[in-house]
Structure formats: C-alpha cells, structure tokens
BAFI-3210 file (N, C-alpha, C; in Angstrom, 3 decimals, decimal comma, padded with zeros to 6 digits):
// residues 122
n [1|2|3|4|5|6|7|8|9|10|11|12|13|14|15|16|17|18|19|20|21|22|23|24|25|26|27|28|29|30|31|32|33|34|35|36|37|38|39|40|41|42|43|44|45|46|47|48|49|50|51|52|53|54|55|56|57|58|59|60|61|62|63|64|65|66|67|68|69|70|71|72|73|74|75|76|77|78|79|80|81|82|83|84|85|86|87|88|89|90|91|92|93|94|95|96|97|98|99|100|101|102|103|104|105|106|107|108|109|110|111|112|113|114|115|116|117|118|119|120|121|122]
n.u [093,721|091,249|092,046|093,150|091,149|089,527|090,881|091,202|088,702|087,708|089,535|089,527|087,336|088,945|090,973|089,510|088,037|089,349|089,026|087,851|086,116|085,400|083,211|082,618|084,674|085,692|083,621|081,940|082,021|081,881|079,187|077,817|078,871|077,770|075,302|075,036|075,511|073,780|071,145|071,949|072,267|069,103|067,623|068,548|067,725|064,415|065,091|065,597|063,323|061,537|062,270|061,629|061,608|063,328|063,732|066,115|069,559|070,697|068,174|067,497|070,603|069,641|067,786|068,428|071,903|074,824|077,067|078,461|079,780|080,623|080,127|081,150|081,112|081,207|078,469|077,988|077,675|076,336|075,630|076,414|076,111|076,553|075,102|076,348|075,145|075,283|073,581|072,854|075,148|078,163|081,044|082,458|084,270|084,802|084,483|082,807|082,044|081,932|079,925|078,548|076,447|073,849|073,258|072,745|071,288|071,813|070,871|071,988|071,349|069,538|067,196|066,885|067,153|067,728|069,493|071,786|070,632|069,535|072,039|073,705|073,153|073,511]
n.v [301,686|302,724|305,163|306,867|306,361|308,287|310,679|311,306|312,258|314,360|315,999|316,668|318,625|320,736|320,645|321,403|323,734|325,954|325,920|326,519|326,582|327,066|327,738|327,800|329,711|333,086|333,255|334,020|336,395|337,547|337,345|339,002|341,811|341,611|341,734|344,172|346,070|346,003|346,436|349,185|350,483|349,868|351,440|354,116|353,975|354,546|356,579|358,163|358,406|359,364|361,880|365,618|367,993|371,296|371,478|371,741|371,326|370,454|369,806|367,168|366,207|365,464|363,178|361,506|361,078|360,951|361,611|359,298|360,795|364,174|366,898|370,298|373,563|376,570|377,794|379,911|381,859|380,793|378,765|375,016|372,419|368,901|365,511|362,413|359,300|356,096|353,153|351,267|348,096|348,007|346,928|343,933|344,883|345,843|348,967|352,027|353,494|355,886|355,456|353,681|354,845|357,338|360,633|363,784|366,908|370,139|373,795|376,875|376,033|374,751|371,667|370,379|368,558|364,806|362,184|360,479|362,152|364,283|365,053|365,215|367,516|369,854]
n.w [-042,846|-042,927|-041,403|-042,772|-045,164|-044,261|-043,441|-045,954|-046,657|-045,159|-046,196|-048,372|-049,073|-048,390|-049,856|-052,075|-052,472|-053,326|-056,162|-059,479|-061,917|-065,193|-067,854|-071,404|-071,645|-073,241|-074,569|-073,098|-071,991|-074,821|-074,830|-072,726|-073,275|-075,816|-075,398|-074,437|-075,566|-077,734|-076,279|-075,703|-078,414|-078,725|-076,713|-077,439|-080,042|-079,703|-078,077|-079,665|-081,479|-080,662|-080,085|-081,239|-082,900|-082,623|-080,178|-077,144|-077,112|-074,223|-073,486|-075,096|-074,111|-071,808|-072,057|-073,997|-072,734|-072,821|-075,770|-077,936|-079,952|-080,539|-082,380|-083,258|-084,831|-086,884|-088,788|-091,831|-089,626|-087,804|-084,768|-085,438|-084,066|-083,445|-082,405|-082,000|-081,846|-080,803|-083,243|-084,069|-085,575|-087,176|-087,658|-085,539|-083,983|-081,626|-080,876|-081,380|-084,031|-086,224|-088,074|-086,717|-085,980|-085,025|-086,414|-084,718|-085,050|-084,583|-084,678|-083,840|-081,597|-081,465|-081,964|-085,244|-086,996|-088,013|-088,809|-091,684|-093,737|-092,941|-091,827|-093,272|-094,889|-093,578]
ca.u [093,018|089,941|092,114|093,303|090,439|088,674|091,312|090,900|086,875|088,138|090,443|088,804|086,350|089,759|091,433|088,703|087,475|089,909|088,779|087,072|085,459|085,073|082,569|082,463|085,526|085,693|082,761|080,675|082,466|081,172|077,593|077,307|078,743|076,494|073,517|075,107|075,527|072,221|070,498|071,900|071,481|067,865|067,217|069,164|066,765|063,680|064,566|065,187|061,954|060,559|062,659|060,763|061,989|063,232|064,223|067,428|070,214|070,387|067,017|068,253|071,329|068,722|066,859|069,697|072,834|076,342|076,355|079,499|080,365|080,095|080,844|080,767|081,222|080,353|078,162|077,038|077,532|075,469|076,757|075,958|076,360|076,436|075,600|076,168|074,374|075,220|071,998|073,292|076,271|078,478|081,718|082,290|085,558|084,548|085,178|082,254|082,369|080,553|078,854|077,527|075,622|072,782|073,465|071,329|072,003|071,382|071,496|071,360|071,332|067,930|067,397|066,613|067,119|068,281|069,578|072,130|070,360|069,619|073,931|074,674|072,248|073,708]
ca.v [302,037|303,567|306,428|307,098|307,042|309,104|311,551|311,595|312,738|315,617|316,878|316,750|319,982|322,164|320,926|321,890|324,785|327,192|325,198|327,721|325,965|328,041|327,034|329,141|330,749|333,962|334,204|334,331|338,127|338,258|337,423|339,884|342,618|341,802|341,946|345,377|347,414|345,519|347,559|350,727|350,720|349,928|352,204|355,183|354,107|354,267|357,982|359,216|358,134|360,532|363,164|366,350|369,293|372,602|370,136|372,158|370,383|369,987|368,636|365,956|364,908|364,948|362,348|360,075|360,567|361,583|361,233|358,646|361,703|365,078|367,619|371,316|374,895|377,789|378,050|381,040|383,138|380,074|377,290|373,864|370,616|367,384|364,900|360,993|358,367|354,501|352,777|350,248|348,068|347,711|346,210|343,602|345,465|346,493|350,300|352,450|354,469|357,606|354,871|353,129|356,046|358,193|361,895|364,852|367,754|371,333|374,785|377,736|374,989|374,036|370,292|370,986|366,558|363,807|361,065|360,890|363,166|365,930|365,421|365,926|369,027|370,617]
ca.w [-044,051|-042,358|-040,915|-044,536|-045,906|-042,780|-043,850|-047,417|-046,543|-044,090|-046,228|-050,098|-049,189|-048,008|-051,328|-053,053|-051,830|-054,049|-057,413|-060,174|-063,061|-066,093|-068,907|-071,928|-071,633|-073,633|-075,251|-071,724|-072,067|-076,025|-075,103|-071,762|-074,104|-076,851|-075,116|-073,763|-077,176|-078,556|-075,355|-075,804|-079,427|-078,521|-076,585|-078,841|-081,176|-079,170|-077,664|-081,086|-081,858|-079,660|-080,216|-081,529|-084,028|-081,899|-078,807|-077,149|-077,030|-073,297|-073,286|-075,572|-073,805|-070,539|-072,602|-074,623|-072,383|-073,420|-077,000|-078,856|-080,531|-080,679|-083,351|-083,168|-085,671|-087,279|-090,753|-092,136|-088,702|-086,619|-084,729|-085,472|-083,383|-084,238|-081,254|-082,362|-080,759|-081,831|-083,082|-085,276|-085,413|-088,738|-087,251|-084,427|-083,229|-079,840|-080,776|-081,888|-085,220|-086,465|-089,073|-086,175|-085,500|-085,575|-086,253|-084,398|-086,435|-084,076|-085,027|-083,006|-080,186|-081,307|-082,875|-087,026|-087,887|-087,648|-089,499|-092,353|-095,110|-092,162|-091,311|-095,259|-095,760|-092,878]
c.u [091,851|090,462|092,554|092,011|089,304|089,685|091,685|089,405|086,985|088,334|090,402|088,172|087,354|090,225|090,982|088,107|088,383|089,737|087,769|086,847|085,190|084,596|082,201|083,318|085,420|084,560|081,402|080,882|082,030|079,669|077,094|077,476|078,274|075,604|074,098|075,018|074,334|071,364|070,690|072,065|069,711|067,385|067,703|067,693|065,187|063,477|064,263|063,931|060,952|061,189|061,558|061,690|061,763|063,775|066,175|068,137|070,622|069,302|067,140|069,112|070,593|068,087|068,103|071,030|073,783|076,610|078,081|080,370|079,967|080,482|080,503|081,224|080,590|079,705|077,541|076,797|076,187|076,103|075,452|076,755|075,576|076,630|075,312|075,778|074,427|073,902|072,391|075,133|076,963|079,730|081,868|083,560|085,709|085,075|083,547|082,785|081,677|079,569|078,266|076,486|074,656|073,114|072,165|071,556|070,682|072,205|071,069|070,852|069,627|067,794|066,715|066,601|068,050|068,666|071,034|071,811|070,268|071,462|074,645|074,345|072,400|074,152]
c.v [302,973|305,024|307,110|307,437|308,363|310,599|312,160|312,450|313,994|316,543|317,535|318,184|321,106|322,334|321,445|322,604|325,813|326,706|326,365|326,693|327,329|327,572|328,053|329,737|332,102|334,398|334,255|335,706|338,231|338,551|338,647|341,135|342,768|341,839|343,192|346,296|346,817|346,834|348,635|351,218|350,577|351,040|353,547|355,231|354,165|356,400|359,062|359,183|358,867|361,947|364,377|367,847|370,446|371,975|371,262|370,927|369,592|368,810|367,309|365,064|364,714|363,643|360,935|360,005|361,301|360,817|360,553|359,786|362,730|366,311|369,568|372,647|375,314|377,414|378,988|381,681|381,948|378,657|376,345|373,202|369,811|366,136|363,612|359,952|356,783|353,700|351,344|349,570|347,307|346,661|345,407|343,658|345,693|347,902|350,934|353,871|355,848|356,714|354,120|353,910|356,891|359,696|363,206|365,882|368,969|372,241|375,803|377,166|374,605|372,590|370,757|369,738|366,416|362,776|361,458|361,836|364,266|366,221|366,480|367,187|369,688|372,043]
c.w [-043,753|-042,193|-042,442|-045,464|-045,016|-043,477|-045,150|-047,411|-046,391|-044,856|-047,952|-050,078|-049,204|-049,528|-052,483|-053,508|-052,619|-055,823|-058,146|-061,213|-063,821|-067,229|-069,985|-072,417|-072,258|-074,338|-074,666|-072,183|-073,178|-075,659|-073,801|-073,018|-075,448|-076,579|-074,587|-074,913|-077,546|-076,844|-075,504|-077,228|-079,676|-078,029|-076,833|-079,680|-080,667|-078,288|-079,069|-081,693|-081,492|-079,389|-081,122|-081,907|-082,679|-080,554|-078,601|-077,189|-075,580|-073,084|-073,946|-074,988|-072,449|-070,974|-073,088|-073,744|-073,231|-074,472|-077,225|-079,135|-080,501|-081,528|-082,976|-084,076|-086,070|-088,564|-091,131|-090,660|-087,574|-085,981|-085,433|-084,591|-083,579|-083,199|-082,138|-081,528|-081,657|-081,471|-084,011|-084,990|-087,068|-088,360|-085,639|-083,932|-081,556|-079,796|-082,180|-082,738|-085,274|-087,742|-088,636|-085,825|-085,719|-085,273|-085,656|-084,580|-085,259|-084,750|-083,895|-081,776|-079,976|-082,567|-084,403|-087,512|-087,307|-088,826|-090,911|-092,981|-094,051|-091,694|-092,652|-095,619|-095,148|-093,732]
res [x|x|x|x|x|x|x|x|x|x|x|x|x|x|x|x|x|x|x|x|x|x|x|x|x|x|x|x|x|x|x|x|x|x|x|x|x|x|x|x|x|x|x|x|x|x|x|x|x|x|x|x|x|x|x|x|x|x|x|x|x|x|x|x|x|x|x|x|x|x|x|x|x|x|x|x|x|x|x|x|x|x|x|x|x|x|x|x|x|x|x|x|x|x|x|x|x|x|x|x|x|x|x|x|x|x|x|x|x|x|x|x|x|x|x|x|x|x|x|x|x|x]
***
C-alpha cells in the first residue's frame, strides 16, 4: 500500500503538468478587445482635439496613425481627402464602420474640418 501510494505522489505532478484551466472562456477575448477599441477610440479622440486648421495631411497621419478609412477626389479642379478615424462605437460587430468614425475633411492636402457637418459641406 505504501509503494502505491509512494507512487501515486511521484506521479500526480507528471499527470498534471499538461492540465490548462480556463476561467471565463470567451469573453476573457471580449473584455481584452474592449478595452482595445475603448483605447484607440480614446485616443482618436484626444489627437483630434489637438488637431489645428491648415495641418497637412502627412502631419496628421504622423500624429493619429493610418486612418480606418480613407477617401479621395476631385471638386471643382481640387482634390479632397477624407481620412476616417474611429472615435465612437455604434455596433458590437467586431468590424469598424464609416459611422464609427470621425471624418477629417482636406483640401488641397491642407486640413479645412472635421467632424460630420465639415464631411457634408465638403
């Protein structure tokens, strides 16, 4: 009985030793990637805040990053672009929209607004 249980002691750590516990399950992965879009809608909303009228557009994506979206054409003989930056979240799809988003509305590759009403009055 001794060596039995002598080898029950031994041999518990090997058996046990490939064991994974998982607590949580799936929505450990919701809450990392909700605190990940809550951050980079924070700070979206935090550069735009400090953005500044005439701002190229370089200097912008030096500042916010490679924008969600990006739009680009002619109007009246000038370009416009249209960089999107998600600041907000409307659906919990895991796929960002253009209505999660904040629009930065350049002409002549110089910043002119932001925000819906500067997208519409383009």
């Amino acid at each position: 009985m001794k060596k039995l249980l002598l080898a029950a002691a031994v041999s518990a750590p090997l058996l046990l030793s490939g064991c994974v516990v998982s607590v949580g399950g799936d929505d450990d992965y919701d809450s990392y990637s909700h605190s990940s879009w809550q951050k980079k809608e924070r700070k979206n909303r935090a550069h735009i805040a400090s953005l500044e009228l005439g701002m190229s557009v370089e200097s912008v994506k030096n500042k916010m990053g490679v924008p969600d979206f990006n739009e680009m054409y002619n109007k009246q003989d000038r370009s416009v672009q249209v960089l999107f930056y998600r600041t907000q979240r409307a659906e919990g799809d895991g796929a960002t929209t253009k209505d999660e988003c904040t629009p930065l509305v350049f002409k002549g590759g110089a910043l002119v607004g932001w925000g819906e009403r500067a997208y519409l009055e383009m």
